[in-house]
N, C-alpha and C positions, 0 to 999 in steps of 0.2 A: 270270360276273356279279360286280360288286364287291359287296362288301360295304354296305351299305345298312339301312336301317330306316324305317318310314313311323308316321306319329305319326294317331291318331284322335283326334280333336279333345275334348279333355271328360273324360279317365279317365287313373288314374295305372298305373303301370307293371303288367304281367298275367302269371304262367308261364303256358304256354299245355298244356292238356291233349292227349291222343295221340284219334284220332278215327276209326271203321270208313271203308274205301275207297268211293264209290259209285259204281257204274259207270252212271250215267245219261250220256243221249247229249241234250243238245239243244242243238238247231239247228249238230249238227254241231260243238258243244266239248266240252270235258269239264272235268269240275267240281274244285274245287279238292280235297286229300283229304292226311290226315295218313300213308298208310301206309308205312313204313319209312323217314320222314323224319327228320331231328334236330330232336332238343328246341329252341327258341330262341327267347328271350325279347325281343319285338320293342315299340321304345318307344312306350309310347300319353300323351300329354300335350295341354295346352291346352284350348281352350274348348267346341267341339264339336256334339254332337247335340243342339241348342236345344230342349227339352220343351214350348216355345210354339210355334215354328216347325216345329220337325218338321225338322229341315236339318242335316243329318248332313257335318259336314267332315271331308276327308280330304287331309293334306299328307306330302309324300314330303319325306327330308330327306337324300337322294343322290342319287347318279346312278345311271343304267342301271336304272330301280326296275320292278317289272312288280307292281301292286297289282291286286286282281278284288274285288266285289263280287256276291255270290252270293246265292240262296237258302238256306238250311238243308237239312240231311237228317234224314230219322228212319227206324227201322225199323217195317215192319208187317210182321209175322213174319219171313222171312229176309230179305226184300226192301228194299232200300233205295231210299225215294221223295223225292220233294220235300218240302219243309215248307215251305209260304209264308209261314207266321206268325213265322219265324226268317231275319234278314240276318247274314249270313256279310262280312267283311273281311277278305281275305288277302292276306298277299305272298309272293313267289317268292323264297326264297330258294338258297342252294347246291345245296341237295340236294333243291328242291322245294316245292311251297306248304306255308304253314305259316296258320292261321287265329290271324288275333288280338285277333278280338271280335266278339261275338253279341249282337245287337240286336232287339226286338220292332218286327218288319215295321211293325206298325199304327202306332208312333211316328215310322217315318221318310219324309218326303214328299217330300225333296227331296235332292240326293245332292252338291256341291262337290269337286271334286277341285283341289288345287294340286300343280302339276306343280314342282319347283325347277330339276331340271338335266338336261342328257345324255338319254340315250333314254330318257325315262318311260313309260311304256305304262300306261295306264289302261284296264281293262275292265269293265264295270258289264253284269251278266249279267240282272237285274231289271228291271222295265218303270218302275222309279222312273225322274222326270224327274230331270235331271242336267243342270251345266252346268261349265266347266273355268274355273278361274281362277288365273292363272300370277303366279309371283312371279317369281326370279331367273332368269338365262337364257333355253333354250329349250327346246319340248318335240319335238323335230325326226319323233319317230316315232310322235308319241301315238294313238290311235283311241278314241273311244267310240261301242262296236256298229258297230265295220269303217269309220267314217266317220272319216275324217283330220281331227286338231282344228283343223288349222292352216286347213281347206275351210271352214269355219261358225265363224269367234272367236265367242266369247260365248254361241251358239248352240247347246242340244244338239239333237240330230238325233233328238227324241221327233216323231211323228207324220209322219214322212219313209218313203217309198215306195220301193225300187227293182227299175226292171223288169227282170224275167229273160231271158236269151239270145233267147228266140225274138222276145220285142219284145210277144208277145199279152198283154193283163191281163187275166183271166175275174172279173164281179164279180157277184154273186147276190143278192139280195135278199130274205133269210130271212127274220125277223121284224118288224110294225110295232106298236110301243108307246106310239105319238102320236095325238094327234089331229088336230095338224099335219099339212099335207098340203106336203108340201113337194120340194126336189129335193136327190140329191148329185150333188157331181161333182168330177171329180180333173182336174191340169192340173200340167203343167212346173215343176216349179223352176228349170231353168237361165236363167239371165238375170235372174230376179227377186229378185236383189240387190242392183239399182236401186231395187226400190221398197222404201219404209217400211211393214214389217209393219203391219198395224190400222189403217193410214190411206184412204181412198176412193178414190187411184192406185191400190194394195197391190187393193183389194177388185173396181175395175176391170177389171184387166188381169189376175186368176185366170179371171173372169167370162167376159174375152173368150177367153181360151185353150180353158172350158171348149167355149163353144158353136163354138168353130171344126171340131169332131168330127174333129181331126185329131192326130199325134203331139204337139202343145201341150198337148190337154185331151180329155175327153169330159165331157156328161153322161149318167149311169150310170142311176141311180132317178131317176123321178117319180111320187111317191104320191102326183099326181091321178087318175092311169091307172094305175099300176101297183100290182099284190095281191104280199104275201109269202109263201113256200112254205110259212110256220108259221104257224096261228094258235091261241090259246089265251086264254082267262081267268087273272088272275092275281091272290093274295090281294088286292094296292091297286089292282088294276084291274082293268075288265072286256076282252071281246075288243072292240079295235080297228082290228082287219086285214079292215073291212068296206066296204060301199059296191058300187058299178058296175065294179068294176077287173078284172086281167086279171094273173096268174104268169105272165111273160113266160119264165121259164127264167134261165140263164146266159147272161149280155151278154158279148162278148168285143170287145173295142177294142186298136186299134192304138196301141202307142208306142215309143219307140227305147229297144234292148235296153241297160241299165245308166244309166236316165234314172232322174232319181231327183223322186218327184212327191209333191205331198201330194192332200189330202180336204177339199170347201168343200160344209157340209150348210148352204144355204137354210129356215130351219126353214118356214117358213112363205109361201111362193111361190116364184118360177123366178130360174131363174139368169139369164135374160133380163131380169126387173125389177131386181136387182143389176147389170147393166151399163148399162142406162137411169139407175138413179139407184143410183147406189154409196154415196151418204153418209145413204139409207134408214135410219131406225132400226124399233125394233120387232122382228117378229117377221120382217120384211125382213132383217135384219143377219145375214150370213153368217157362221157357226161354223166354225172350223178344228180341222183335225188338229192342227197347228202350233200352241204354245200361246202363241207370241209376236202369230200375227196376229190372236189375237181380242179381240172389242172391249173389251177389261177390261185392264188392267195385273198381271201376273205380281204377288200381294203377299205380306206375309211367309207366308202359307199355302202357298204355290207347289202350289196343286191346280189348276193348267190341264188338266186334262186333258177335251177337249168330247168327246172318243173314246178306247176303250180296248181293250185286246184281253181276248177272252177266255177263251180257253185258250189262250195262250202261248207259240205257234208261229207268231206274225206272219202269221196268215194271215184268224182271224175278231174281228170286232169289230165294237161297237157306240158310236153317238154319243148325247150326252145333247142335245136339243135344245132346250133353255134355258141360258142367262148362268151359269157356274156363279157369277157372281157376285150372281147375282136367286134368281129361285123356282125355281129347278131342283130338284127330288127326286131325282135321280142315281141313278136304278134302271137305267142304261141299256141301255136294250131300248126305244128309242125309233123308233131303226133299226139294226138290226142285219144284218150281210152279210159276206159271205167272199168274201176276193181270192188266185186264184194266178194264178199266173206274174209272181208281182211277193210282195217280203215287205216289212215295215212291221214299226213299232216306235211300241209305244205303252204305256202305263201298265197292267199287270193290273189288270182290272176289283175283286178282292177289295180292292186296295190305296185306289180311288177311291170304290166305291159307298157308298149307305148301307146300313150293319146288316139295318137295319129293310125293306129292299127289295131283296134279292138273288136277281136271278135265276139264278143258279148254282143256285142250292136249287131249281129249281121243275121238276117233270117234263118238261114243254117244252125247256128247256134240253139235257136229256140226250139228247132228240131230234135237237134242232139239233147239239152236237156230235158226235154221232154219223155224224149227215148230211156234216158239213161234215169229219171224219176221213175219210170215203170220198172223195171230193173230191181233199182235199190228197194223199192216196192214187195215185189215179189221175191227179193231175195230174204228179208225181211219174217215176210209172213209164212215163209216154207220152214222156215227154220223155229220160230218163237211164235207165232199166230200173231193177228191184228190187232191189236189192244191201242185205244187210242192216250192211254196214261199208265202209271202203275208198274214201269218196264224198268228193271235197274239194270247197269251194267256193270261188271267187274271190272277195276284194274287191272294193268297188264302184269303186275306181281301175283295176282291173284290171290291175295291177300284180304279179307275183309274183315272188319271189327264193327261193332254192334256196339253202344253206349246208351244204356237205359235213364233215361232225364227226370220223367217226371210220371208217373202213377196219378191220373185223376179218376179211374173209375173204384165202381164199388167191384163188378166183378173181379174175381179171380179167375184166368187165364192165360196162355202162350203165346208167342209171337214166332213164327217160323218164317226160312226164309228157303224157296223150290227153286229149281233150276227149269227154264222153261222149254229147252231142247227137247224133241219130239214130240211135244204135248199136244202138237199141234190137230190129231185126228181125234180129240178128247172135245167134246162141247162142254164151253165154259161152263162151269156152276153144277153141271152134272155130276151125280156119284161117282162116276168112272175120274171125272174129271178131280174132284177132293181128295176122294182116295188114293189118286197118283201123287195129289201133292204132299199132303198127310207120310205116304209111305218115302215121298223121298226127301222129307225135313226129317223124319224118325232112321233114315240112314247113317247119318252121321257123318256123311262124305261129300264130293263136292256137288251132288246132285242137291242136298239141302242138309238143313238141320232146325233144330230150335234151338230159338236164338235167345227167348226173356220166356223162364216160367214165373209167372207173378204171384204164387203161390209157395215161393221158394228161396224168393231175392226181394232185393226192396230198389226203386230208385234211386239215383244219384241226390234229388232233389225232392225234400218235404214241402211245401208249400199249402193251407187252406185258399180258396179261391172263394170271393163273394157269393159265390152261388152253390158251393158245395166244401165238402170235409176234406179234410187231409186224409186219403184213405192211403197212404203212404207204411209199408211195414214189411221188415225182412232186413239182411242184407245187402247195403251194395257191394255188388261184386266187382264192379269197372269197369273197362272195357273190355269185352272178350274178340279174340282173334281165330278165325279159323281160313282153311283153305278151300278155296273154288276154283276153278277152272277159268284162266286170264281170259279175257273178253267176254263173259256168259253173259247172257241175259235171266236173269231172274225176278220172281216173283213174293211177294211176303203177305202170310195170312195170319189172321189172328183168329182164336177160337174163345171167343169172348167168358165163357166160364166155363172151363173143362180141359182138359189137354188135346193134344193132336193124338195120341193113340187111341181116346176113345173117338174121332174123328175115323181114324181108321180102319178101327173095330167097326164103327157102325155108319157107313157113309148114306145109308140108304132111311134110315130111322132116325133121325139126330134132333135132339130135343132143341128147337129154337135158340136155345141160348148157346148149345153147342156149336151150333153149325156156324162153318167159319165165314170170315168175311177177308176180302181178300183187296192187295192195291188195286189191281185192272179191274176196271168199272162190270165191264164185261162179264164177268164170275161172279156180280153178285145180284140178288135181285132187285128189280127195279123199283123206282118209288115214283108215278106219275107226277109229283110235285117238286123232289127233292134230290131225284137219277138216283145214282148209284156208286159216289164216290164216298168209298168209307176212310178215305186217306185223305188228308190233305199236307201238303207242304208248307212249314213253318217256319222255313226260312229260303231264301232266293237260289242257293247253291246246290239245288238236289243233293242235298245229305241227312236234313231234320225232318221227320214228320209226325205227325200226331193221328193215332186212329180214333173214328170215333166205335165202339164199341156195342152197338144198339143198331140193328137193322134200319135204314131210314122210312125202310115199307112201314112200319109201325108208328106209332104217334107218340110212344115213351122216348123215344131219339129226344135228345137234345142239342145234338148237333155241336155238341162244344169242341170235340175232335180231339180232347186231350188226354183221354182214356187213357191214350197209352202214348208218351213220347218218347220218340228216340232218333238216334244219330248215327248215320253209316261212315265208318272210314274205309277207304278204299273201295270204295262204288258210287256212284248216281242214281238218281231214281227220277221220270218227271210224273208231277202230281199235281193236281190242280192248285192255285194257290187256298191258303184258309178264308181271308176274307170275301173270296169266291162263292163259299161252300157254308160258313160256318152260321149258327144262329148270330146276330147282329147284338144280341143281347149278352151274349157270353162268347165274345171272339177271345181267344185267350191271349192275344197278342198284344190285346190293348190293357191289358192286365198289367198292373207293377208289379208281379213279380214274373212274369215272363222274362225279362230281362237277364235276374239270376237261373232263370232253368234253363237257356238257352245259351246260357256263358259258357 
């Protein structure tokens, strides 16, 4: 990566202090972290995080910039957890992220990125609303939250849906904190970039998708009939989850797998009086996930948010069913519900609500998370099985590229990468279990492929390492690109000296060196001293890893993990980190030339 600096709008130049590793895993990235990085003092200037506004700018001032925006860490005894009261700025530099300014959460509402030149990449890891705005050139590779900038200008993709592989959305209907009796309902974005958010076309045409009860739309809740699985009393309220109604369970509706949808909560009647009369006001005017389509104009406050998540994992959340620009009390728990096989992106509820009406604080709540972790749980594991690392995800373009780095073993062999949908009745590591993966990397489509024959190409990067040879030889080919299935969950195995078709051919017989080793710990065999991760992560972004190549049941391991490096574009993966896993004598991270194989 070149050399580059990113400017935070509002503060003069900062050294930046050394900061502990965290190894938290969400949603499958991993978090920026100072350890064993270089000191580097990165430029902060200009005008900035507005103390009226709340609106935190962020401008890149090179090219190739990879800037994240994070939460904070703290510790609570050894453990390193989140801190949501602290916003983290980082960028990617040589040897790694480096943090270069810490901001109190509560002050920032809205989040600006300017992109200037060449591949920028902008990642905003917090449920703050965000939107991109570009000065010179172009931002050709930018994403915020996996959604391509170039797919929505102007538009950040807060309150946006995407469905998962199998196509099912499961949506439940937890808590009612209204007194409104109203309806929600979710429906297609595709194509509705014809109409003008907020306008009665816009409010129309959600309306008619919803009630079509087809891959366009459903409607999900109607709290004229329908009771919530929780009910409770709360300090500024009493229980409102009463009446003649009926806990219908988990609703599960049909829509196309990598569709990407929002949320239209009716506060106050059907989503059928919204398509009769669209330009209704009152408590008729339909609330969006989406905070461009509701009836109010985004203003210097940029608090759109009429729903929010609430713990964090894009899965539960609740909408506030008033104008936040009216009499809204933003306690929301107005209706609260949880959706899998589909994840979303919305504002943490701590960052919107008011003080003074948090249900995060209230007994009830610990319930419903509770509930709703069993859930995402089991939703999880019916679909991709239990793996507790090793798990990548696709983008919602479903687009991935593969970038071979750096060749440190002696073997010759492949790297494949399986789709892990239905796998789930296959016991890890079993023949049954390889030769499903084996036959669906050797398909060619978006159940898998092979990705790097190392018998055929050569790395991006030569390099000798103190401890061994440059076994570096062949062509580099570059980056290669194919298609998978938007939201999959997949798997990647290596077959340490052999290909994957003799894996196939012979899944029952396979000569040690053959038999594959795989990301999830799970599939491979175990080493009572050393487990069983043959991946590890080699840089903080779940995108680079290094396999090590050698069984660790064996004592010819050497744990270096750099067999084989490479670099995913348009997926995540989580994996242990290297200095976790790696021999202490040969980490390759503390290596001088890791730097160039990892540019």
């Amino acid at each position: 990566m070149a050399q580059s600096s990113v400017r935070i709008m509002g503060y003069q130049p900062k050294s930046v202090s050394q900061t502990g590793r965290s190894a938290r895993r969400l949603h499958l990235q991993r978090r920026p972290s100072l350890d064993g990085l270089e000191r580097r003092e990165l430029m902060t200037i200009g005008g900035g995080l507005d103390p009226k506004t709340g609106i935190l700018t962020i401008s890149g001032t090179g090219s190739s910039e990879v800037v994240r925006v994070d939460y904070g860490t703290k510790l609570e005894g050894s453990r390193s957890v989140v801190d949501r009261s602290m916003i983290e700025v980082a960028m990617s530099t040589d040897g790694g992220w480096q943090v270069n300014r810490s901001f109190n959460a509560s002050e920032v509402k809205h989040i600006i990125f300017n992109g200037k030149a060449g591949n920028d990449y902008f990642d905003n890891k917090t449920g703050i609303p965000q939107s991109l705005a570009r000065t010179t050139g172009t931002v050709s590779t930018s994403l915020l939250d996996g959604v391509p900038t170039n797919s929505m200008p102007n538009q950040a993709p807060v309150g946006v849906y995407t469905v998962g592989t199998t196509g099912d959305v499961n949506v439940d209907y937890l808590y009612c904190g209204a007194g409104y009796r109203g309806q929600l309902a979710m429906f297609s974005l595709t194509g509705m970039e014809s109409f003008t958010p907020g306008t009665s076309a816009y409010n129309q045409e959600a309306a008619r998708r919803a009630l079509s009860g087809s891959t366009l739309g459903h409607v999900v809740i109607a709290a004229q009939t329908d009771k919530a699985k929780f009910s409770s009393s709360l300090p500024w309220e009493g229980n409102l989850n009463t009446g003649n109604r009926t806990y219908k369970g988990i609703q599960t509706v049909e829509m196309t797998p990598g569709d990407r949808f929002a949320f239209m909560l009716v506060p106050n009647g059907t989503v059928r009086d919204v398509f009769n009369n669209p330009a209704a006001g009152g408590a008729l005017t339909p609330l969006y996930s989406i905070p461009d389509a509701n009836p109010y104009r985004v203003t210097s406050q940029l608090l759109a948010a009429q729903a929010a998540d609430l713990d964090g994992h894009g899965s539960l959340f609740a909408f506030e069913d008033l104008r936040l620009d009216g009499s809204s009390d933003r306690d929301y728990n107005d209706l609260i519900f949880q959706v899998t096989g589909a994840r979303g992106t919305q504002p943490y509820v701590k960052d919107v609500q008011s003080a003074a009406k948090d249900i995060t604080s209230t007994p009830i709540f610990a319930e419903i998370v509770d509930y709703a972790a069993e859930q995402q749980a089991a939703d999880a594991e019916s679909t991709v099985g239990k793996w507790s690392s090793g798990v990548g995800v696709v983008a919602a373009d479903g687009r991935l590229g593969i970038d071979y780095l750096f060749d440190g073993g002696g073997y010759v062999g492949e790297v494949a990468v399986f789709s892990l949908q239905g796998m789930t009745s296959l016991t890890p590591g079993s023949p049954e279990f390889i030769k499903e993966a084996a036959r669906r990397a050797l398909s060619n489509t978006v159940l898998g492929r092979v990705v790097i024959s190392d018998g055929t190409e050569g790395a991006r990067t030569s390099e000798k390492l103190t401890w061994e040879s440059n076994f570096n030889a062949g062509s580099y080919k570059g980056i290669k690109t194919f298609e998978m299935t938007p939201g999959d969950s997949f798997g990647t195995m290596l077959v340490p000296s052999g290909t994957v078709w003799e894996v196939f051919s012979k899944p029952n017989n396979l000569d040690p060196k053959k038999r594959p080793l795989f990301s999830m710990p799970e599939a491979n065999p175990i080493s009572p001293t050393y487990g069983a991760d043959q991946l590890a992560a080699l840089s903080f972004d779940g995108t680079t890893f290094g396999f090590e190549d050698i069984g660790l049941t064996t004592n010819k391991s050497d744990r270096d993990f750099n067999d084989i490096v490479f670099r995913f574009i348009g997926a995540t993966m989580s994996a242990p980190d290297l200095n976790a896993v790696a021999n202490s004598a040969k980490n390759f991270l503390k290596t001088t030339q890791a730097p160039r194989i990892l540019a």
